[in-house]
N, C-alpha and C positions, 0 to 999 in steps of 0.2 A: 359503359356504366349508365344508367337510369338517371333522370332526374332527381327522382325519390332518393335513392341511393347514394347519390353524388350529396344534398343538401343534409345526409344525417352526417358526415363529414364538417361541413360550415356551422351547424347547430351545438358544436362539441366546444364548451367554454371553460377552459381553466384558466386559474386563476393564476398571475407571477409569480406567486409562490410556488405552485403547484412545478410550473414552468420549469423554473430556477433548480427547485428540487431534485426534479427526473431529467436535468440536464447537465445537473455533474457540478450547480453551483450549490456547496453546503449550507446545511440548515443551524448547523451549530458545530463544534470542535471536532465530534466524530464523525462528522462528514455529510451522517444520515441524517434524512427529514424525520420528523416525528413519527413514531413507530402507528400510533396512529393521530389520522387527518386531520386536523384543524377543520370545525365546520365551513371557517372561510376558507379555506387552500381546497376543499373537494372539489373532483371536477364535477362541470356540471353539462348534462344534457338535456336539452328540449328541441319542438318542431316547430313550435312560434313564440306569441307573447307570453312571456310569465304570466300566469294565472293567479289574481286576486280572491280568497277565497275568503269570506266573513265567519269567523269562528261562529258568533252565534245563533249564524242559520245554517250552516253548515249539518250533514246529513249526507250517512255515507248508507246506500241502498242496497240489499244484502236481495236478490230475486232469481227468479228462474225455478231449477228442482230443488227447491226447498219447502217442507211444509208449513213454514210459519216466514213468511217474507218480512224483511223489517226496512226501516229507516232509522240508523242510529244516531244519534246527535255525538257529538265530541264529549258532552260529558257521559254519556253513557259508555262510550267508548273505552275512556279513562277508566271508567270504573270495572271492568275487566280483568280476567285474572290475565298476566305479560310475562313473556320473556325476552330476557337479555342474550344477544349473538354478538362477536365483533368477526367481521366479515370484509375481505380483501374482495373487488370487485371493478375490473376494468371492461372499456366499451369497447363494444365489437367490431369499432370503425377503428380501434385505437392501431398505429402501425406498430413495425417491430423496435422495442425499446422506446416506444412512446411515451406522453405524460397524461392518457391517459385512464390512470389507475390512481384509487384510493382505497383505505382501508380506516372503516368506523365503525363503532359498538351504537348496535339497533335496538330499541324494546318496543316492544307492541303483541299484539295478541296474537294466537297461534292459528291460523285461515281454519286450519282444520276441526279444529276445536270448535271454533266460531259454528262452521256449518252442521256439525254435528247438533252443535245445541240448538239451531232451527230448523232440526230435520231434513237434513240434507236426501236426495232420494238416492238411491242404491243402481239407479239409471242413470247419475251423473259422471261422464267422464273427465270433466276439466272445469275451468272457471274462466269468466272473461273480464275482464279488466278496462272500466272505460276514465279517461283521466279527461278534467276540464280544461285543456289543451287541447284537446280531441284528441288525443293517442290511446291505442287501445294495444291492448295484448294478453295472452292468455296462457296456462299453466293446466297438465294434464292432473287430474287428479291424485295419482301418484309421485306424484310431486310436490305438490301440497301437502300429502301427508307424510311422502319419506322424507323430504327434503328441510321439513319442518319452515314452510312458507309463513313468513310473519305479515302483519295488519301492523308495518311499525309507526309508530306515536313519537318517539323519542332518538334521539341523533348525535351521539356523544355527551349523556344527559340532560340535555334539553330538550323540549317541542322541539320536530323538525323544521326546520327554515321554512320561510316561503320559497327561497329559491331552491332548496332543494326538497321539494314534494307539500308545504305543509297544505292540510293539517296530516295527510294519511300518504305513505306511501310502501308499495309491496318491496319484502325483500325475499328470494329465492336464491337461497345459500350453492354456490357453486357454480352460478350459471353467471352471461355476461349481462351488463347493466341495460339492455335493450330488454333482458325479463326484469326491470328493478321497477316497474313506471309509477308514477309520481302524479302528487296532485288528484286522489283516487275518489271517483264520486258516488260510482255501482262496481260490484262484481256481482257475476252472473253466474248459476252453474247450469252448466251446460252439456248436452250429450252428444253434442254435433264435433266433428274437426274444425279450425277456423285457421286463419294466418293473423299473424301479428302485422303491426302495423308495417315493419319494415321487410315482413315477408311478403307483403303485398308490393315492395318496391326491390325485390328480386336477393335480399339476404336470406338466409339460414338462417334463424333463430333458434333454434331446437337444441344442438350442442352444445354439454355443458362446460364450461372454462378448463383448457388443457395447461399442461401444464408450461409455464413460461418464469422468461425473467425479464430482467431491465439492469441500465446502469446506472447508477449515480454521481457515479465519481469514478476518473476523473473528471473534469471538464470537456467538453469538446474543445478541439485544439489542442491536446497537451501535449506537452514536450518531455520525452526520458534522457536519459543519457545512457550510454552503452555500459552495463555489466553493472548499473545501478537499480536497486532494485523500485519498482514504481507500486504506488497503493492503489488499489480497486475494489470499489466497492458498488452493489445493488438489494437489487430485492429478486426473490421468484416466488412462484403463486402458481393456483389454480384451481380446478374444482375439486381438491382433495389436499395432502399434505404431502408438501415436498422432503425426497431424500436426502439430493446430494445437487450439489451445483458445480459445475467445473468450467473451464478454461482454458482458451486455445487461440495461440498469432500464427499456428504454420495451417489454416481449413482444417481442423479435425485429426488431424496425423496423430497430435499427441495433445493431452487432457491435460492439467493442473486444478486439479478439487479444491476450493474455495472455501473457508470455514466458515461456519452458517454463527453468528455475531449477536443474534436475536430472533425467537421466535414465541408460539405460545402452543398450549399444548391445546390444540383445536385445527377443527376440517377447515379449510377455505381461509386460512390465514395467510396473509405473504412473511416470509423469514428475509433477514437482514444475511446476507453475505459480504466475508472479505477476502481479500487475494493480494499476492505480491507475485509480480512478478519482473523477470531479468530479460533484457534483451541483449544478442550475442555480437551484433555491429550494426552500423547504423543505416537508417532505411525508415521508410515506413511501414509501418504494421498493424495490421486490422486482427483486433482483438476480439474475440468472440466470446459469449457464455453458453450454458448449454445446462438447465435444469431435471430434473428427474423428479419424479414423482412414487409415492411408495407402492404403487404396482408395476414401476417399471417401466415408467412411458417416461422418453424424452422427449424432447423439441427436437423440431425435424429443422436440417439447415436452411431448404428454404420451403415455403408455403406456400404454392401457386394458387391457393380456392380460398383467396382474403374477403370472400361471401359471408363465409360461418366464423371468422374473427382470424385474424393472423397470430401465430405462435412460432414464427422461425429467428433465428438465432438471431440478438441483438449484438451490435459492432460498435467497436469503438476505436477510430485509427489515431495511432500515435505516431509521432514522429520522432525516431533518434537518431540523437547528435552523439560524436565522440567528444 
């Protein structure tokens, strides 16, 4: 592994909460963390110092094939027509049944919109994205417009944080948070190919969010008892809406469907799963989940090319006693 590659690993900051959440210790009586993020518990990614950005010089640079190039200030910004997304989004360094993933309701203006109303040229294939962190990364045009790529303002009703992008940062519904970048000072349209930042440090960026899951509960370390039946609970996600979630202590032999607990009726949202299950004598037992998605794609058991983001089956080993 690359240097480059290796430090978007160490740059990945979640919060205790965050932590505690996705590692099986609950958030409140039903086990689950809040369906969605607390601005303080998201995780958070950067490549260095958090970036200080003065609301009132601030100016977000709209250039390249466009025929009316602008620089917008934040109040101009604000005053924009916006839409509201709430969107489940984990990093692509995250491993399997990591902490992490979050899920927050975004508002901000529609990219596509935006460039249409300054003349966007008909020779633009993509947009590039440069953030005052110096990270940059870019999104094909088709993408922007199918995907419905937001200029978001707003962060579970509020201005976005500073630590998490303020005043501007992209969201691109479906994909992983290495397309989310933060802290945004120009977009460019562009007719050339480029690589993202961390494609220039040997990941895949391109793939949109497969489908996956995680555990919450139990704990790491739990203990069963034999022919008693034990609670488990998670979440699954990905770049579309999940079907069914199930469950497995023999590798796959045999399945146990998991009832889905909480969801919303929307693309790119994570749903709330629970499960019981019995174990027949005692031993330890590596518990597996195993998500689907509604065209039919599972999680593969395991993911050898954790380049493009790992999606193989998250474990959980229990140990029973009689």
């Amino acid at each position: 592994m690359s240097k480059k590659k290796t430090m978007v690993l160490w740059s990945l900051i979640p919060t205790l909460a965050v932590l505690a959440s996705l590692f099986g210790e609950p958030q409140d009586k039903s086990g689950f963390p809040p369906f969605i993020t607390p601005n303080a518990d998201y995780f958070v990614t950067r490549i260095g110092a958090l970036p200080k950005i003065e609301p009132a010089s601030y100016k977000l640079e709209i250039k390249g094939l466009v025929r009316t190039p602008k620089k917008l200030t934040l109040e101009e910004l604000y005053a924009l027509p916006m839409k509201e997304i709430t969107l489940t989004v984990e990093c692509i360094g995250n491993g399997a049944g990591g902490p992490l993933l979050s899920t927050a309701v975004w508002k901000g203006v529609p990219l596509f919109d935006l460039l249409i109303s300054l003349g966007v040229s008909e020779k633009a294939t993509g947009v590039r994205y440069e953030s005052a962190d110096s990270y940059y990364a870019s999104h094909t045009m088709a993408q922007v417009k199918d995907n419905g790529v937001l200029v978001a303002l707003y962060m579970n009703g509020e201005p976005i944080p500073r630590l998490h992008g303020f005043p501007v940062r992209i969201v691109n519904p479906g994909f992983y948070g290495v397309k989310q970048p933060a802290w945004i000072t120009s977009i460019e349209a562009i007719d050339r190919p480029m690589k993202d930042y961390w494609e220039d440090g040997g990941w895949d960026c391109s793939p949109a969010m497969p489908a996956d899951s995680t555990f919450f509960f139990p704990k790491v370390g739990a203990v069963a008892k034999v022919n008693e039946p034990l609670e488990l609970g998670g979440a699954a996600f990905g770049g579309t809406r999940i079907a069914r979630v199930e469950l497995t202590f023999d590798h796959g032999k045999t399945w146990k469907e998991a009832s889905i607990e909480k969801k919303l009726d929307a693309d790119n949202v994570w749903v709330f799963w629970r499960s019981e299950l019995t174990f027949p004598a005692a031993g330890d037992y590596l518990v597996q989940a195993r998500a689907t998605d509604i065209h039919g794609h599972s999680q593969p058991e395991t993911d050898p090319d954790a380049a493009n983001g790992t999606d193989e089956w998250p474990a959980r080993t229990i140990k029973v006693k009689k």
